[in-house]
Every structure is written in C-alpha cells, then in structure tokens.
KOLZA-191070 format. One line per 8 residues: number of its first residue (from 1); for each residue x, y, z of C-alpha. Coordinates in Angstrom, 1 decimal. Each point is the difference from the previous one (the first is absolute). Layout:
<marses>
NUM	X,Y,Z | ...
</marses>
This chain:
<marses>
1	-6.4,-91.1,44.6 | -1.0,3.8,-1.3 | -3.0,2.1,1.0 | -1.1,-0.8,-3.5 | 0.0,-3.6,0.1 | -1.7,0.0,3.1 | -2.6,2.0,-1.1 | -0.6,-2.0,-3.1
9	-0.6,-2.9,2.2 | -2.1,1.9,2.4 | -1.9,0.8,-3.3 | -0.2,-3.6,-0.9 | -1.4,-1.4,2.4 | -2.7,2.3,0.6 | -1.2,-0.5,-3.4 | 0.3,-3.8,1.1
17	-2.2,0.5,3.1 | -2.2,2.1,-2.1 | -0.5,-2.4,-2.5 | -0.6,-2.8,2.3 | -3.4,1.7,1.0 | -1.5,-0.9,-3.6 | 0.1,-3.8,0.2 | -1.2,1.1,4.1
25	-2.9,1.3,-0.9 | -1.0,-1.9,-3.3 | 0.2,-2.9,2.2 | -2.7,1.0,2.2 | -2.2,1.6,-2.1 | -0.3,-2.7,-2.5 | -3.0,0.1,-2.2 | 0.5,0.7,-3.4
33	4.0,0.5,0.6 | 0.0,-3.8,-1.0 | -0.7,0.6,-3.2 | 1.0,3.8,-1.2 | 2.8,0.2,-2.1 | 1.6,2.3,2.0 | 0.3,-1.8,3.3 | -0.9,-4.2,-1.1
41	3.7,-0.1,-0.7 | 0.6,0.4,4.2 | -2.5,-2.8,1.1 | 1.8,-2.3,-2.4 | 4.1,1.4,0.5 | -0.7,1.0,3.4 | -1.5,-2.7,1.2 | -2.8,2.2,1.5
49	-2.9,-2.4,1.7 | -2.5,2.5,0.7 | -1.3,-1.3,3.8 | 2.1,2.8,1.6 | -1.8,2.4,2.7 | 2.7,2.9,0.9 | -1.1,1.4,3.4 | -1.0,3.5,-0.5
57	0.9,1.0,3.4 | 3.5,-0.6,-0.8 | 0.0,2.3,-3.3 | -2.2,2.5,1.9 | 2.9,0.5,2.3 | 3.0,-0.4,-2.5 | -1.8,3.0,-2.3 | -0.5,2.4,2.9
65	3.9,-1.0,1.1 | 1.7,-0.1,-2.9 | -0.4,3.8,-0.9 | 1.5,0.5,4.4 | 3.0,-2.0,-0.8 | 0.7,1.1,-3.7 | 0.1,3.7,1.0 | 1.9,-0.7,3.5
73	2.6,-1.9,-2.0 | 0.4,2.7,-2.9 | 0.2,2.5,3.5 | 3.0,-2.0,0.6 | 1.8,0.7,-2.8 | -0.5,-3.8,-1.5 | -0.6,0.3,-3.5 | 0.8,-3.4,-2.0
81	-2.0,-2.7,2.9 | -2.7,2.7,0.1 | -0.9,-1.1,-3.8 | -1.1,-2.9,1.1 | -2.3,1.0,2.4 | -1.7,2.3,-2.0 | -1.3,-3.1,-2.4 | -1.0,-1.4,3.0
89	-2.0,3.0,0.5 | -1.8,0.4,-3.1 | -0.6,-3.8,-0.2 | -1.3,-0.5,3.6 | -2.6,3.3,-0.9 | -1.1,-1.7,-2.6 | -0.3,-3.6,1.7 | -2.2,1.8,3.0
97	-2.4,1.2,-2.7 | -0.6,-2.6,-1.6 | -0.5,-2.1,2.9 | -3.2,2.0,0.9 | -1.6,-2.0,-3.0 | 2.0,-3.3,-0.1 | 1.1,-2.6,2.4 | -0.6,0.2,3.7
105	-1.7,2.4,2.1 | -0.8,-1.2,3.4 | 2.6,0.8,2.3 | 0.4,-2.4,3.2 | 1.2,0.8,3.0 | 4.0,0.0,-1.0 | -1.0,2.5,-2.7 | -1.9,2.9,2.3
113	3.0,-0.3,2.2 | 2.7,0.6,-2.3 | -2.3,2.7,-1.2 | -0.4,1.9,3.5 | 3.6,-0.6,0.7 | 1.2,1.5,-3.6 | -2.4,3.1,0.6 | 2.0,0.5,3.2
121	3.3,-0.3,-1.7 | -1.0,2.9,-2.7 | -1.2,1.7,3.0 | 3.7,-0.5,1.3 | 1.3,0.7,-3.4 | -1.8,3.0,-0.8 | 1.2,1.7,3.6 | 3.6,-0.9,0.0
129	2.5,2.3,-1.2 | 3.3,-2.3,-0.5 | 0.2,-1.4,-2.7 | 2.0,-3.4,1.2 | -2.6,-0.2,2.1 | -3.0,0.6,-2.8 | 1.5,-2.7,-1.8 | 0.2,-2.8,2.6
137	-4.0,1.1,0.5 | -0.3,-0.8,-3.7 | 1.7,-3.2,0.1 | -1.5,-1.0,2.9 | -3.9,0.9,-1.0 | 0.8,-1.6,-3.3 | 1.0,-3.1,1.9 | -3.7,0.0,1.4
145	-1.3,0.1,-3.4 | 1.9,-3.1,-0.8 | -1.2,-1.9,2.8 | -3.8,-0.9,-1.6 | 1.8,-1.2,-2.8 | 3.0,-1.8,1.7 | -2.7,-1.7,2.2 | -2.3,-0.2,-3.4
153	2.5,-2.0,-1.8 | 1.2,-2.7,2.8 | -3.7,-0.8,0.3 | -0.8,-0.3,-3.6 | 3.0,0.7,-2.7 | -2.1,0.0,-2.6 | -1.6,2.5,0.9 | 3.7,2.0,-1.8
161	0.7,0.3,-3.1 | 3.4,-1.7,-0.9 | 1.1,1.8,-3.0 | -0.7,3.3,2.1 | 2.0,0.1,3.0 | 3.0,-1.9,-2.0 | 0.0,3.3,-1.8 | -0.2,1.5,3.3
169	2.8,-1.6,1.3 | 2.2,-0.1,-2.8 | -0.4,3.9,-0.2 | 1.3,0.5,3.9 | 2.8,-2.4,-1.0 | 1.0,2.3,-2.7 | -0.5,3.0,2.0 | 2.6,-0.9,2.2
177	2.7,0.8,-2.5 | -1.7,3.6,0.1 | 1.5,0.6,3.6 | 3.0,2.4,0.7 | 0.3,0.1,3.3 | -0.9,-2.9,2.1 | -2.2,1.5,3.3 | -3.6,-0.3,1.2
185	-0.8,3.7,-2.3 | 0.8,-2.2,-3.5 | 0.0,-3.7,1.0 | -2.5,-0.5,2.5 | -3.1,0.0,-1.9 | 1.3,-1.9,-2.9 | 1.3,-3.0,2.8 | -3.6,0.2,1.0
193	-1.3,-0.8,-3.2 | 2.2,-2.5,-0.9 | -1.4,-1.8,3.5 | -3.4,0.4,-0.2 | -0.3,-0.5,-4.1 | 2.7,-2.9,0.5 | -2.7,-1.6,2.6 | -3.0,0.6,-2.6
201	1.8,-2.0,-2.2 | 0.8,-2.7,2.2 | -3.4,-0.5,0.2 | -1.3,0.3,-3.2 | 2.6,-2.3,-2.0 | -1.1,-2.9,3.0 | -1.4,-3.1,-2.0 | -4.1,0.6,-0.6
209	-2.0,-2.9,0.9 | -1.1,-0.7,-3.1 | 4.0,0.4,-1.6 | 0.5,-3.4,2.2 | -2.7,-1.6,-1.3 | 1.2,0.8,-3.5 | 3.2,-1.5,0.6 | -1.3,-3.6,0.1
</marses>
C-alpha cells in the first residue's frame, strides 16, 4: 500500500471519528434537537434515545490529552494515524465544554482519582524529554480518562450513546489501514482505542431492559 493511500485512510477515518461526535453530543443534549430540521433526522436514523449522561471527567481528561499525544506523535514523524487523533482532539474540546452545561456534573470518588492521577501524568509529560517516553505518558493518562467511563458504562450502558462510539470504533478500525510501520510510535495508540472503544460498545449494544420486554 503507498504513502498516499495510507494517508487517505488516515484522513478517513478522522473525519469518521469526527463526525461521530455530532450524534454524541446531540444525544445528550436533547431538547429541541428532537425536532429541528437539522438534527430530527439523527434521533429517528440514528436511533438516538436521549437518557445518555457522558461522564465529564472522562472528556475533561481526553481534551487536555489529546493535544500531548497529537503533537508527541506528529514529533515522531507519524503523519497519516496522527489525523485521526486530531478529530479526536477537536471533538473531545468541544464535548468537555459542553458538558459544563449538560449532563453530569458530580464527580464520585472514581472521577477525582483519575483526575489527580491524570494531573500527575501531564506533570510527567510536561518534564520528560523522550519522546517514546512522552507518548506512553499520553497513552497511559488517557487510559485514566477512560476509566470513569469504562466503569460508567458496565454500571449503566445507557448511560452511551450507541450511534456515537460505533462511529468511534468504526473510525479506529479504519485507521488501522493508515499505519506504515507497525511499532508502539504508530500502532500503539490506535490498538488502545480499538480496546477501550471496542469495550464501550460491548456495553452499549447489551439488550436494554425495556428491548426484552418489547420482544414479547
């Protein structure tokens, strides 16, 4: 496979992941997305539910992260995975904003912890020289902010949007035809997301109470 091609798909499935945050967010915020004409079309295609509650402790972490890991893997010469997390990036930003006004914002005692520990890991980040090492940090601070979801979602699933983290996932799926050269610089991060989204999912496509019931 060329340069070329790789890069197209690295380009691909950021927009993917990008995109994925609209039906995220609409989901949550609910109101009168229901009905305008420019987002109704989601709740009904999508199969958007509007009882989701992201954990903002999560997206605060993944926004202040994914600027460490985009610029430690561009250091590294990546160019065509790095796409990717650049959407992520933009969309996580965007998700921790608007999270200040919608959804959840009590944080229990898995969310403070996570917190502290992903303060110590910029801490690391920001003191570390090597650039191997700065993105292990990354991956491994991001994997904190994952962990109030990840514990979030095998509680309560519905408390994740569906439609969402498919995107999600689909989008790291595709992103693995972006890779060149198949080490912990390019690869690793993606193999994370594929694990952590790929457990999201498992959780959220589990049959709903109520599904059951509709089944008889």
């Amino acid at each position: 496979m060329s340069d070329q091609t790789r890069e197209i798909f690295g380009w691909i499935a950021a927009v993917v992941s990008f995109t994925a945050y609209l039906p995220y967010i609409i989901e949550y915020v609910g109101g009168g997305t229901k009905t305008h004409p420019l987002t109704r079309w989601m709740w009904r295609y999508l199969g958007l539910r509007g009882d989701t509650n992201p954990h903002q402790a999560s997206w605060m972490i993944w926004a202040a992260l994914q600027y460490v890991i985009f610029a430690s893997s561009v250091s590294q010469g990546v160019s065509a995975p790095a796409f990717i997390v650049l959407g992520y990036l933009i969309g996580s930003s965007t998700n921790a904003i608007l999270l200040f006004w919608y959804g959840e914002k009590k944080w229990g005692w898995v969310d403070l912890g996570c917190g502290t520990l992903a303060i110590a890991g910029l801490f690391l980040l920001y003191l570390t020289k090597d650039a191997f090492l700065a993105l292990l940090l990354a991956i491994a601070t991001d994997a904190l902010g994952a962990i109030p979801t990840v514990v979030g979602v095998t509680k309560s699933p519905k408390d994740e949007g569906r439609a969402g983290w498919t995107m999600f996932l689909i989008g790291a799926l595709v992103n693995l035809l972006a890779i060149k050269t198949w080490n912990f610089q390019e690869a690793g991060y993606t193999l994370y997301l594929i694990l952590v989204i790929g457990y999201v999912c498992l959780n959220v496509w589990r049959p709903r109470k109520n599904e059951k019931h509709s089944n008889h």
